[in-house]
Each structure stands twice: as C-alpha cells, then as structure tokens.
C-alpha positions as CSV (number, residue, x, y, z in Angstrom):
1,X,-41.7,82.3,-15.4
2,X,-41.8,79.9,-17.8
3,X,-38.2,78.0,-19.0
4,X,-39.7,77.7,-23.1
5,X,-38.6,79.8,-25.4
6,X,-41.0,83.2,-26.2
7,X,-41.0,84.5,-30.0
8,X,-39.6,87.9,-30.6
9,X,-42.1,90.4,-31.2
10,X,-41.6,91.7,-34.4
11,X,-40.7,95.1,-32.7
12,X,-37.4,93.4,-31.5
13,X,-36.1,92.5,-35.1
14,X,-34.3,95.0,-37.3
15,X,-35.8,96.4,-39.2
16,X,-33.4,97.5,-42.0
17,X,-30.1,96.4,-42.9
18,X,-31.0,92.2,-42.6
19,X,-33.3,91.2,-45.1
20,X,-30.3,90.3,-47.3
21,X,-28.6,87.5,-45.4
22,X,-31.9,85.7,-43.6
23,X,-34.0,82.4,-43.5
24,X,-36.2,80.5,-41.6
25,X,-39.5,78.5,-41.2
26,X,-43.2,79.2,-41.7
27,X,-46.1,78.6,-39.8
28,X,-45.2,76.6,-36.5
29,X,-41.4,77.4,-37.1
30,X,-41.9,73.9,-39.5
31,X,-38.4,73.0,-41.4
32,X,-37.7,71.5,-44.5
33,X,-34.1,71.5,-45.0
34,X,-31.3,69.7,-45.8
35,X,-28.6,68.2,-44.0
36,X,-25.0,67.3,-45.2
37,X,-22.1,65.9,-43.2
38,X,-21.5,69.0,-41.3
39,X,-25.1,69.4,-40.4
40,X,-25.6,72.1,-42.9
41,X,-29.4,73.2,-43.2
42,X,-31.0,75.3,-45.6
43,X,-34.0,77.1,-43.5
44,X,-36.6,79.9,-44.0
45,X,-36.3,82.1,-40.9
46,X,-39.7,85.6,-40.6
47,X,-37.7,89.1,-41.1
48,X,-39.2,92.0,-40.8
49,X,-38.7,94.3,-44.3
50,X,-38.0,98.2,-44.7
51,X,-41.4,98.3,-45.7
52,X,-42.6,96.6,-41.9
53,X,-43.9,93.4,-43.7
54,X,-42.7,90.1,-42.3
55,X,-41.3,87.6,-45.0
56,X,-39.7,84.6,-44.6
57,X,-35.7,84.6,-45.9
58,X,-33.6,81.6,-46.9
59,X,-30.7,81.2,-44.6
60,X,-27.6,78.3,-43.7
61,X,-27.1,77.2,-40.8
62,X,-24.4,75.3,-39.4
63,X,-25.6,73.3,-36.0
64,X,-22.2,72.2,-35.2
65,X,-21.4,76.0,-33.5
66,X,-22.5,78.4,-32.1
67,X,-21.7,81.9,-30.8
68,X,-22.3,83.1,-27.3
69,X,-22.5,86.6,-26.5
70,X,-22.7,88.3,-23.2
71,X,-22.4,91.8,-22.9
72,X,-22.8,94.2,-20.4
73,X,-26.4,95.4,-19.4
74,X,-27.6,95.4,-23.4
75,X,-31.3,95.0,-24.0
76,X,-30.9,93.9,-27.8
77,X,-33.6,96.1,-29.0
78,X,-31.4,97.9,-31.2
79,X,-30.2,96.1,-34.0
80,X,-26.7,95.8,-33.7
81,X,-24.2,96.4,-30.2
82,X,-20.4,96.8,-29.8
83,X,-18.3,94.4,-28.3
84,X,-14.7,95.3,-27.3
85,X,-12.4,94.2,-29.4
86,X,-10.1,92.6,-26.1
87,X,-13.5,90.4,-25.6
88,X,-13.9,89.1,-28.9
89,X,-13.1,84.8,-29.3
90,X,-10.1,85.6,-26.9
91,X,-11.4,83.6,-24.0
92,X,-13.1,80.1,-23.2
93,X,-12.5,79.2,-26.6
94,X,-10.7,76.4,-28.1
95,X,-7.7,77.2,-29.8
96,X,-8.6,75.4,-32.7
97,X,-11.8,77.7,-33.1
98,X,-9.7,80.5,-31.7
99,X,-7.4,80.0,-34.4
100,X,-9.5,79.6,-37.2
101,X,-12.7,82.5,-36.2
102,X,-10.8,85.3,-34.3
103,X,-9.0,86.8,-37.5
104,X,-12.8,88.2,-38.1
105,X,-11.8,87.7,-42.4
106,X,-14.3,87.3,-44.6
107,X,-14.5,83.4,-44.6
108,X,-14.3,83.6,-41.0
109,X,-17.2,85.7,-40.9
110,X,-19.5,84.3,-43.5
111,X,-18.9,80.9,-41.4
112,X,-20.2,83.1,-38.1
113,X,-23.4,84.0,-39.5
114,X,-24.6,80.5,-40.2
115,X,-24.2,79.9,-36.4
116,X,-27.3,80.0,-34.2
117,X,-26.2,82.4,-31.6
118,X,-27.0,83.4,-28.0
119,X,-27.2,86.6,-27.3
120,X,-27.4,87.6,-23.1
121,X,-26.7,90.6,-20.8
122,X,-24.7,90.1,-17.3
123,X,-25.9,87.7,-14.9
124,X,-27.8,90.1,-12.1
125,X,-26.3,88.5,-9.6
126,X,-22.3,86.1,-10.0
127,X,-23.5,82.6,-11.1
128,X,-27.7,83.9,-11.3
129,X,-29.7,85.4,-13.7
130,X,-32.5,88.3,-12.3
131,X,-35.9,86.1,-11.8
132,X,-37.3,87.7,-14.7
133,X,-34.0,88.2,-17.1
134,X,-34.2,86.9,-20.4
135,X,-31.6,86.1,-23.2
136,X,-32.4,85.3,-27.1
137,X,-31.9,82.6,-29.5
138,X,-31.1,84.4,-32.9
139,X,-28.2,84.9,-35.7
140,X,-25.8,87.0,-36.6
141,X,-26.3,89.1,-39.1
142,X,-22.6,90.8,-39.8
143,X,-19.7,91.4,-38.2
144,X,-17.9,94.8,-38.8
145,X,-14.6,95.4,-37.1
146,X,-14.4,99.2,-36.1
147,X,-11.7,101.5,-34.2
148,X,-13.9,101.3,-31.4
149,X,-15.1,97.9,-31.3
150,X,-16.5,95.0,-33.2
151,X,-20.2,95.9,-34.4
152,X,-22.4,92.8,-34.4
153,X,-25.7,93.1,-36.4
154,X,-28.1,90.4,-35.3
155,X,-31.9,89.1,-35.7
156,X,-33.3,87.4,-32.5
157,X,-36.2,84.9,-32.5
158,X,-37.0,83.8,-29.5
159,X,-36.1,84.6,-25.9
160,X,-35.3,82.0,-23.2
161,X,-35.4,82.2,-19.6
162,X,-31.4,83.1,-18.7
163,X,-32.1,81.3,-15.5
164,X,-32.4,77.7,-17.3
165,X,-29.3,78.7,-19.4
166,X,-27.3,78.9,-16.6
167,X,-28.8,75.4,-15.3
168,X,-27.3,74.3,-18.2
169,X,-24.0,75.1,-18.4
170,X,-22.6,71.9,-18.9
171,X,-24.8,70.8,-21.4
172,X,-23.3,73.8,-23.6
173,X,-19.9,73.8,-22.7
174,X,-20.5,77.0,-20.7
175,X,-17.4,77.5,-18.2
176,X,-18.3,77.6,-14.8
177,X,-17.9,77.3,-11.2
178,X,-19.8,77.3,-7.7
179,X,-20.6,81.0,-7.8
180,X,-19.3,82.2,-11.1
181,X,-19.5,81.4,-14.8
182,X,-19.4,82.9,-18.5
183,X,-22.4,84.8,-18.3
184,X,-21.1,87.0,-15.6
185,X,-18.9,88.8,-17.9
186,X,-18.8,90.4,-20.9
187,X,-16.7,88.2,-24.1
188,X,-18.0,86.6,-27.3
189,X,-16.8,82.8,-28.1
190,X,-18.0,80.7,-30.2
191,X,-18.4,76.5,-28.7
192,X,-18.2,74.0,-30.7
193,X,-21.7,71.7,-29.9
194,X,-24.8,71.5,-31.3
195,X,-27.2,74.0,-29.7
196,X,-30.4,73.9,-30.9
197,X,-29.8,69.9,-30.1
198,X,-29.2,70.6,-26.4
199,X,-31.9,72.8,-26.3
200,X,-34.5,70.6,-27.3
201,X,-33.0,67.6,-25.0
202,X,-33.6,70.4,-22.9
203,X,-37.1,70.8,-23.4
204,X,-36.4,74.4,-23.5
205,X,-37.2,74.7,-27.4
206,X,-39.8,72.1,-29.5
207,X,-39.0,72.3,-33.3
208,X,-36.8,75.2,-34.5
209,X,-34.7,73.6,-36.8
C-alpha cells in the first residue's frame, strides 16, 4: 500500500451544507495564495455543489495548527460525526491552545475551520494501524455544540496511509509511547505545528498548499 496521499472521490465529500465556507486549488492541486506572518493563505479548495457539480471555493488557511481527530470506528463517509463532548481539546493539548480553542465560541470556531485537519478512526491494533486503514487530510467545516455531543461537519481531500502517520508521531507532536499513542483513542486536539510542512518533508504529500 502506498504511503502518498489518494484524492477523495467526489462520493466522499458532502454534498450539501459546505459549499459556503470552502477553497482550494485547481488542476494539479496548484496554489496561488498569500502568506502573512501567521502563514495565512488564501486557497481554492474542489467542493462538490447541491446540484453534484464540482467547483472550486475560496478558503483560509492557517498552517500554524491543526486539528486531530480520532474517533471510534467512523468511516467519514457521512458528512459530519459526533464527538463527545468529555473528548473535545481536553487532552494532549497545550494549555495555551486549551485555553484559547476549547470554549468552542464563535472566534474560536471560525479560527478551527482554517486549520487543515486529520481526521482517523482507532488504531486496529494499540500503537498500529490495520495494513490497509486509511485516515484523511481535510477541513472543518463547522462546529455545532449539541446536548449529545459536539457535531463536526467536515470536507476530506485526500487519504493517507494511517500506517505512515503513526511512523510519524514525533514529527507531529503526536503523543506516544512503545505500544500506545493518540490514535488509539478517541479525543479531538488541536497541535500547534505546521502540518502540511511535515507532510511534505515527509514525502507523504507533493504540493497541496
């Protein structure tokens, strides 16, 4: 299985709800964008419409965070999943980030969605992802905070091999240990590093942003 990222197929992005808030590139996922001091980027990202056409949307991103999200055994094909509130930016997180993103307000969560985000299920096995398990490179979309949990709307774009994410731990300030690290449980934090930078180092993702 190869460790470079896979587009989406347009199948996996919602369909509804997310052409209001998205960007990114054209053809070969090329950016022209600009940068400011806190690597700010204006980017066109492909988004599926109501009406099924695929057009690309303007979007900011901010390359100094980004969002992890495990949860549970979720496939992502749906659009938008729950995560309990008790897992939400209350663990392996900064306190400084803790402090500022965990309120979940509305400056909070217009910061959020500029984030580039991962979004993966359990590890199959503690510290090991299944041979074939994959986990996404995408955005947030919105964050609505429910009785029952916090509802996170998101648009994938490409999937990675969950193996070489977990190879990389370090590199993304991913907590772990001999036989155990974050993407054995379920919890959303946000890290403070530039993913799509590691990435690339990587060579897990060419030219994104």
């Amino acid at each position: 299985m190869s460790d470079k990222l896979k587009p989406i197929s347009s199948t996996v992005l919602p369909s509804s709800g997310a052409s209001a808030n998205i960007n990114l590139p054209g053809d070969g996922n090329t950016l022209i964008a600009h940068a400011n001091a806190v690597n700010m980027k204006s980017v066109y990202i492909p988004v599926v419409q109501t009406s099924g056409v695929t057009l690309p949307t303007r979007r900011t991103v901010n390359e100094n965070y980004y969002s992890l999200f495990v949860i549970g055994d979720e496939l992502f094909t749906g659009g938008h999943f729950m995560v309990p509130k008790e897992c939400a930016l209350t663990e392996s997180i900064a306190p400084e980030l803790k402090a500022k993103y965990a309120k979940l307000d509305m400056g909070a969560i217009t910061a959020i969605k500029t984030f580039p985000a991962i979004f993966a299920s359990r590890n199959h096995q503690y510290g090991r992802a299944g041979e074939n398990q994959d986990a996404y490179l995408g955005f947030v979309d919105e964050v609505i905070v429910q009785d029952n949990g916090i509802k996170v709307c998101f648009h994938l774009l490409y999937a990675i091999s969950q193996r070489r994410l977990n190879e990389l731990t370090c590199e993304l300030s991913i907590d772990s240990a001999s036989a155990f690290n974050e993407f054995d449980r379920t919890h959303w934090t946000i890290k403070q590093i530039n993913l799509i930078e590691k990435l690339r180092k990587a060579d897990v993702i060419n030219t994104l942003f």
